[in-house]
N, C-alpha and C positions, 0 to 999 in steps of 0.2 A: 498865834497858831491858828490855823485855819480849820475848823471842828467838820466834821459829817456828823450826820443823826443814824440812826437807828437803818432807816428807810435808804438810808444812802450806801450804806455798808450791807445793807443784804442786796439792794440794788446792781450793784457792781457785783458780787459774788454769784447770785443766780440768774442776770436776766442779760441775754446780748443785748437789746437793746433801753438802757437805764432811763435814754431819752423818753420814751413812750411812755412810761413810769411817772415820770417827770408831768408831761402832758397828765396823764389821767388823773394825778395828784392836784393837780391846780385845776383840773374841772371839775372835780368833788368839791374841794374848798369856795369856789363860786355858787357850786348848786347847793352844798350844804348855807350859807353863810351868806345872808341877806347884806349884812352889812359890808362885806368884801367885794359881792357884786355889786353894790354902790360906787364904791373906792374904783374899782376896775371903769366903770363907766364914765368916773369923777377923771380917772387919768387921762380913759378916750374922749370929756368931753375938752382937754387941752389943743385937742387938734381943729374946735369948733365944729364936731359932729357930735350931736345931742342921739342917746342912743335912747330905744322906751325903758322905762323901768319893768317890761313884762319879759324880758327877752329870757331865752333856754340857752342852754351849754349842752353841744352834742361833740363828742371827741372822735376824733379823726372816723369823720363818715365820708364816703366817695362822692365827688361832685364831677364838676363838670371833665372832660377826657380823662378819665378817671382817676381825676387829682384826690389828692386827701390828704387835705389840713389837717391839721394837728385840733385845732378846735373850731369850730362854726358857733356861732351867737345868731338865733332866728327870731324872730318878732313871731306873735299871738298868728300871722297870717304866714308861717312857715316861711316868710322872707330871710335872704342872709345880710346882716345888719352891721356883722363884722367878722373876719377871717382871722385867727392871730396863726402863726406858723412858730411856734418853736423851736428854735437852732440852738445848737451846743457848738460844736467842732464841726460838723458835717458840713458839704458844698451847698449849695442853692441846687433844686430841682430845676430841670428843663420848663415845669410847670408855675414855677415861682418867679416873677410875683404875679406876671401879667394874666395869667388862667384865673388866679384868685380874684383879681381885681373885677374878672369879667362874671365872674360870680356875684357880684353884689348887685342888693335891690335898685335897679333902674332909677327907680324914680323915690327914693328915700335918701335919705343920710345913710352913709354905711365907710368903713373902712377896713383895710388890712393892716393889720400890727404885724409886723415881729420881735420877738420878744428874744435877742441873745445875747452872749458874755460880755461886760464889759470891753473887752479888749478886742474885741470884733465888730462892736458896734458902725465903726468909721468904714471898714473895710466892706462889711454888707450893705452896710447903706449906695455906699458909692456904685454895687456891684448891681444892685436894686435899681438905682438912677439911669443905669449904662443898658440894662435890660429893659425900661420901660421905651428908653430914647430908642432900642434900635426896633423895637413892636411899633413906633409910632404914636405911641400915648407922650403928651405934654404934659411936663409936670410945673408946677406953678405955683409961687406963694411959699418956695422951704423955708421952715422955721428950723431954729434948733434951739434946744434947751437942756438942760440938766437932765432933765424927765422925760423927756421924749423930742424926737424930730420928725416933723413930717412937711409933706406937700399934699397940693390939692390934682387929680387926678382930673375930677370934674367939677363945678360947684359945689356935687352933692357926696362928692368920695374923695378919700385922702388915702395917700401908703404914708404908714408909721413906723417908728421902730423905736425901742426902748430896751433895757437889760433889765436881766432876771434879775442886778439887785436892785433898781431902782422900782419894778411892777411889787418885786414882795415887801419891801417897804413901805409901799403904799399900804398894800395890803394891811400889815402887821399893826402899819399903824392906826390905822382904822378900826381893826378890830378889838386892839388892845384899849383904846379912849372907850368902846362902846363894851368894854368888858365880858368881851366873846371868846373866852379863853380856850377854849375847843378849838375855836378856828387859828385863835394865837400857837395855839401846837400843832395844828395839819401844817402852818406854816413855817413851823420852825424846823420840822419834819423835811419840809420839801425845801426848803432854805440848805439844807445838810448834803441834802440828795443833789441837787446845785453844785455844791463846795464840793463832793466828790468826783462827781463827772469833771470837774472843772481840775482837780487835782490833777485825774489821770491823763487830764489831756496833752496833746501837740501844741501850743503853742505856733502861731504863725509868726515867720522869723520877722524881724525887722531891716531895715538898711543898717542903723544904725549897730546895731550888734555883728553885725558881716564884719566890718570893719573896724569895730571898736577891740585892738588887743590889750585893752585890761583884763577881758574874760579869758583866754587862754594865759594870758601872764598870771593871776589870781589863780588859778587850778592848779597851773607849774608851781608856782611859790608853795600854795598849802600842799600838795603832792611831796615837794620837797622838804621843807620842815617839817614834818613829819618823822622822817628818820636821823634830822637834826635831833629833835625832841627825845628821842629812844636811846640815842646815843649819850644825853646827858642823861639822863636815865641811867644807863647802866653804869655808866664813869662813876655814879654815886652809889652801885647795886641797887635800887629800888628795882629792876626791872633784869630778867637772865632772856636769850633768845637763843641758847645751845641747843642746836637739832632744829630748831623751826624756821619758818620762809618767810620771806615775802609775795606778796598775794596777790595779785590786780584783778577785780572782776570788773562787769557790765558800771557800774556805778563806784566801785569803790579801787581803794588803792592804801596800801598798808603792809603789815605785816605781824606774824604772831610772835608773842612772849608770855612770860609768866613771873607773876604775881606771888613770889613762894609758891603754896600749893594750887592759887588760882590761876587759870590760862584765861590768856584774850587775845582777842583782834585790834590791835589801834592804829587811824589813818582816816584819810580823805573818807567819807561817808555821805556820798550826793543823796539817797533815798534821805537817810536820817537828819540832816539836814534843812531838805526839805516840807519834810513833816512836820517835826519840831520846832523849825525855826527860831534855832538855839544856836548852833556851832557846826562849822564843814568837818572839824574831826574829834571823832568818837571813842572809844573805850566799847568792846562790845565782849559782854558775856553770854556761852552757849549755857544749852542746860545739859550740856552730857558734862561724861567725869572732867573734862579736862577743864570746861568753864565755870561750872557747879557753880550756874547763875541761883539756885535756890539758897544756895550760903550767903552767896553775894548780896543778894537783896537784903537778905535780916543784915550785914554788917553794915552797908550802907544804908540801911532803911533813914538815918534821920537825912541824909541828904535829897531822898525823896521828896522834903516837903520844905526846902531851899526854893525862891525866887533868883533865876530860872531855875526847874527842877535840875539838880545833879547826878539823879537817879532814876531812869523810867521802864518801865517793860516793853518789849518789843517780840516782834514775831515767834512765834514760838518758844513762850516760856523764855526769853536770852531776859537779860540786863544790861542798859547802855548807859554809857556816863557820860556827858560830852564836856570837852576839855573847855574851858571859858575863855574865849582868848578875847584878850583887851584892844582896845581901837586905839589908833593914833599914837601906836608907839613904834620904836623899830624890831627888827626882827629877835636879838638877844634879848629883850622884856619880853618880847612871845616867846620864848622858848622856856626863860626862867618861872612866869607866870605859870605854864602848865609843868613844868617841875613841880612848882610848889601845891601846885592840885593831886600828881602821883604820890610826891610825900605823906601828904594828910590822906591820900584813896589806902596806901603799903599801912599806916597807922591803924587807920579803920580794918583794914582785911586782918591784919595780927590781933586786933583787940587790944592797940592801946589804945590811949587819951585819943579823945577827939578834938583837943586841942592844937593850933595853926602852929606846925613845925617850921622854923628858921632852916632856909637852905642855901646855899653855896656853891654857885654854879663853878668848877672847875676855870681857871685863868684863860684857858684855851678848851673849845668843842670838841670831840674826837672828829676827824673828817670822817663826813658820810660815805660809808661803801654801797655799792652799786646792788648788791641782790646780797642773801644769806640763804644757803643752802642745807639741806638738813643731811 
């Protein structure tokens, strides 16, 4: 599961833009933490630009046509000695990279990083390369590595680029060997705030998913079995859906039942899925009368502390259970498998044994009907 911190979740909640956040969080951690801007300089000097050990961190101040980097690095003689721009999801400016580039000290070593996601890494770079080539600047000598890639610009300047997780790992680990544990939590902090920008993002499609239909065939199948699952459910009454719908919203796809006295949502669940990175379908409990997730949780409470959890909170007071479905089987072992989780969830809600009830899937499915209307 992919964690946010603290910083990350009120990041996203109160600020349009999280990215700025981001920046001013990693030039504290520079300017606090002697050892991190070591590390930082230890990264830029892979690209063979040796930067001073006196240099300042000033976050996004206006430079030249009134660009403004994310952060500037200056030398004791107010030189810029390196530019790094911070990207998340956002396009390249009209100004990037070649404005930046022409901001560096003349007659120094100096370089421009960017530092963005993982999974943009290749696609900026190349967009960076394509911009440099039509300004007219010769790029020369690309390296690539794990850690960073770059070229040389002129003898004495290089364009880089590297991701936020390989720069905070540098980081962390540097600070963590020299027992700077302050700095080890700004970073783990802003590590969080990363992982959340990163959650809510778009994604840049690929060729290969255009065309690959096992992603809409995998949606239809779990969409479908779904109310395979409900149906053997009921053939054995663990489950009534008299008066209540089927659902579709923005992310999900389902329909309601009840649980004796408790009601739920169960079906396709792309948010909770996500998050969790547990199971596509869910079991979800409200906290009004009809879901009386506050019951729900005491009865299922020990499956709370089940690897993976069986039991978690979710938005607003709800309870979610996500059904476990098994790999490399066929579709009757998925269907039976999460039978045999509603059996043991119907025990738990009544208050019997919490012990793994034998169950018996009917000879024949009910066929799935198309909608239920209240």
């Amino acid at each position: 599961m992919t964690e946010t911190s603290l910083l990350g979740h009120l990041s996203l909640r109160l600020s349009v833009h999280p990215e700025n956040i981001a920046t001013e969080a990693l030039t504290i951690v520079l300017k606090r933490s002697r050892t991190a801007s070591v590390a930082f300089r230890q990264l830029i000097g892979l690209t063979g630009v040796c930067l001073p050990d006196s240099l300042s961190f000033e976050a996004q101040q206006v430079g030249l046509d009134r660009a403004i980097p994310d952060l500037r690095c200056v030398d004791e003689s107010g030189r810029t000695r390196a530019v790094v721009e911070n990207k998340f999801w956002a396009g390249l400016t009209e100004n990037q990279p070649v404005t930046y580039i022409r901001e560096l000290a003349h007659s120094e070593e100096a370089v421009v990083l960017f530092v963005v996601p993982d999974a943009r890494r290749t696609t900026i770079w190349t967009e960076l390369l394509t911009r440099c080539s039509t300004a007219g600047l010769q790029l020369s000598s690309i390296t690539q590595s794990s850690a960073i890639t770059f070229a040389h610009v002129t003898p004495l300047h290089c364009l880089a680029i590297t991701s936020w997780r390989n720069l905070l790992d540098v980081l962390n680990t540097a600070v963590v060997s020299s027992g700077d544990m302050s700095a080890a939590n700004d970073i783990a902090q802003l590590r969080g705030l990363c992982n959340a920008i990163d959650s809510e993002a778009f994604l840049p499609l690929r060729p290969d998913e255009l065309s690959n239909v096992e992603i809409p065939r995998r949606v239809t199948n779990l969409a479908d079995v779904v109310f395979e699952i409900v149906q053997a459910c009921e053939a054995l009454n663990y489950c009534d859906r008299k008066g209540l719908k089927e659902t579709n919203g923005r992310y999900t796809s389902g329909t309601y039942l009840k649980f004796g006295l408790y009601g739920a949502w169960f079906g396709l669940h792309v948010q909770l899925w996500k998050t969790f990175e547990i199971s596509p379908l869910w079991f979800e409990f409200s906290s009004s009368d009809f879901g009386k997730a506050q019951q729900v949780r005491e009865l299922l409470r020990v499956w709370s502390h089940c690897s993976p959890p069986r039991c978690l909170d979710w938005n607003n007071n709800e309870v979610v259970v996500p059904a476990i479905l098994p790999t490399g089987v066929d579709k009757e072992k998925i269907i039976a498998a999460v039978v045999q989780q509603v059996a043991e969830m119907v025990a738990l809600l009544n208050q019997q044994e919490t012990q793994k009830l034998p169950v018996e899937l009917p000879a024949t499915i009910p066929p799935k009907t198309s909608s239920i209307t209240s």
